[in-house]
N, C-alpha and C positions, 0 to 999 in steps of 0.2 A: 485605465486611461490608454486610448489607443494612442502610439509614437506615430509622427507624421511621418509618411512617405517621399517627402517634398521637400523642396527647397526654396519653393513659389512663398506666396503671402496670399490667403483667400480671404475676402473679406465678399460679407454681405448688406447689401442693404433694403431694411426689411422697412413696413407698414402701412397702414391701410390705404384704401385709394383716393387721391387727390392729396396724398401727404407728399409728394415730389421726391420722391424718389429716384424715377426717370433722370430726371433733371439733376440730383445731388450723384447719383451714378455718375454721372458725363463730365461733371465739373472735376469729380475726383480725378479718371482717369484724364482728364484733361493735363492736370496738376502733375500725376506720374510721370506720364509720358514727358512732359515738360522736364523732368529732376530726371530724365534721361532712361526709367523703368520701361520694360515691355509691360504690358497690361493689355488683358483677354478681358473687354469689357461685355456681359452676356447678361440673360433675364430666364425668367420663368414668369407662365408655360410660353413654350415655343421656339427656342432658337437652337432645336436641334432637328434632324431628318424626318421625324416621326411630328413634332410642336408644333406645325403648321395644322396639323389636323388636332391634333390635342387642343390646342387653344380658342379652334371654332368651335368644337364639343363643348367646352367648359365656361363658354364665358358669351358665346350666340343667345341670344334671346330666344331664337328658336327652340333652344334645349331647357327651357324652363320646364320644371317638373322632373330635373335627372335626378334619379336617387342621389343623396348622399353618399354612401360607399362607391358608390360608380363613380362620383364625383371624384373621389378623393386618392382611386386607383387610378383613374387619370392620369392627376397631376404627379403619383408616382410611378407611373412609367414612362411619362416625360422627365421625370427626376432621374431617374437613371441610367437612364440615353445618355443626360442633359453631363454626368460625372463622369459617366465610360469617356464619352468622345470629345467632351472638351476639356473639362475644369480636371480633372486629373491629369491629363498630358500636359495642360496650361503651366500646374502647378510644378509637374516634377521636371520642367524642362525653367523653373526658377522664373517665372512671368507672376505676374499679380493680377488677378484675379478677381473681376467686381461682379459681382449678379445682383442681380434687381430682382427681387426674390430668390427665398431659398425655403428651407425645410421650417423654419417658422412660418412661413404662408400658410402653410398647410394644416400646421399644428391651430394655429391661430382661426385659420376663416374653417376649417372641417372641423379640425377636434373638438374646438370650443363654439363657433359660430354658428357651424351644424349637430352640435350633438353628439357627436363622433367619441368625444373622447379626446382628452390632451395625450395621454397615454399610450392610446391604441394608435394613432397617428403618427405619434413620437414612434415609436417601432416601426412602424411601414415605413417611414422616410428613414429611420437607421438601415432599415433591408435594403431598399431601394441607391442609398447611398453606401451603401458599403459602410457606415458610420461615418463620415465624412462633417465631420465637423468645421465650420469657419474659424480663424481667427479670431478676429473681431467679425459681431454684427452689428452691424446701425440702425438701431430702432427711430425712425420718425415719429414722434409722438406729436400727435391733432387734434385738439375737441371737434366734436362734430358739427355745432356751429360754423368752424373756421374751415374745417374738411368739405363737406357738402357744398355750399360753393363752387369749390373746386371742381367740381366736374361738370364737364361741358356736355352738352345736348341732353341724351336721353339715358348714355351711358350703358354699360352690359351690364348681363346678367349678375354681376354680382355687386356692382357700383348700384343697382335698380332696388338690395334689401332696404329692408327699414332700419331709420336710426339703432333701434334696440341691439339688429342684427352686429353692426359696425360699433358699438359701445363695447358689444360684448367681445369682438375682435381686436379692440383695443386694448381693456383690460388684460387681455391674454398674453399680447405680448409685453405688456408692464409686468408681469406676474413671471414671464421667463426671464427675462432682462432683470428685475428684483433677485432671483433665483441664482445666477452666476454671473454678476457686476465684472466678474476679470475679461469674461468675454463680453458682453454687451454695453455698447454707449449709448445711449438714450440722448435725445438733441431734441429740443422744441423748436417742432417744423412750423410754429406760427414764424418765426423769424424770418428776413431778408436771405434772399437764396446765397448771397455771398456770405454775409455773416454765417449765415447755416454750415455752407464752402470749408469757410477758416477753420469753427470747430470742428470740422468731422476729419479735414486734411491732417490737423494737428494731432491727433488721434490718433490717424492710419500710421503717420511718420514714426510716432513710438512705438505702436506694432510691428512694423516692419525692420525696424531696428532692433528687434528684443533678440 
């Protein structure tokens, strides 16, 4: 077990698309910031120097047809940009830390969703991060009835697979989250985005206090 380096709180908030995530990110740090905390509110792919080009790669329609492995070195060489230049500094300078994805996207929509491998995936993003593990992660959990909806227009390249595809990215992340319960809370994102709010704040607050 690696000893943190930090004195931050990282938390992620993970699942599939149209599960709000976006939106339970902002609420949290909203919440922080209010209780007087710094917080380095960030995402994946893209919000580091190199992500702007990474995220039109991975997720353009135009790039339909990209290998999977290509795919999936991508998103970790935006992942590890993504720990060198923010989310490590964030943390060891004692800030809190919210990403909207992280190293389960990967495991989730490649390992499993592509084929890839939960395993082989899991190691690339341990390289890529340095083993960089979250605190807590927020899994959003969506049937896809309730998910699909959700997304507006035509959607990218990867909101555009077939149900089967995103069933099978769901399961994936029930199956990590089953896996290490200390780290993971699971929250039914059919719910009211405030209700949603309340559990997940409640949560961070005994995280961050441990």
């Amino acid at each position: 077990m690696l000893v943190a380096d930090y004195s931050g709180v990282f938390i992620a908030i993970e699942g599939g698309d149209g599960s709000g995530k976006s939106t339970q990110a902002r609420l949290l740090a909203r919440r922080l910031r209010d209780a007087g905390r710094e917080v380095v509110l960030t995402y994946e792919p893209g919000d580091t120097r190199i992500g702007p080009d990474v995220r039109r790669l991975v997720l353009d329609v135009a790039s339909e047809g990209l290998d999977a492995r290509a795919e999936a070195l991508l998103y970790a060489a935006d992942r590890a940009e993504h720990v060198a230049a923010t989310i490590r500094p964030a943390l060891r300078r004692g800030a809190v830390v919210i990403t909207d994805r992280y190293i389960d996207s990967s495991i989730a929509y490649q390992g499993a969703g592509r084929g890839l491998g939960v395993d082989e995936i899991a190691a690339l993003s341990a390289f890529a991060t340095g083993g960089l593990l979250p605190d807590l992660t927020v899994v959003l959990d969506v049937p896809e009835d309730i998910r699909r909806p959700r997304i507006t227009g035509l959607g990218d390249r990867l909101e555009r697979e077939a149900a089967e595809f995103h069933e099978t990215v769901r399961q994936a992340y029930l199956r990590r989250a089953a896996a290490d319960p200390d780290r993971y809370l699971v929250v039914d994102a059919s719910l009211p985005p405030a209700d949603l709010a309340d559990l997940i704040a409640e949560h961070v607050e005994k995280v961050a206090n441990r």
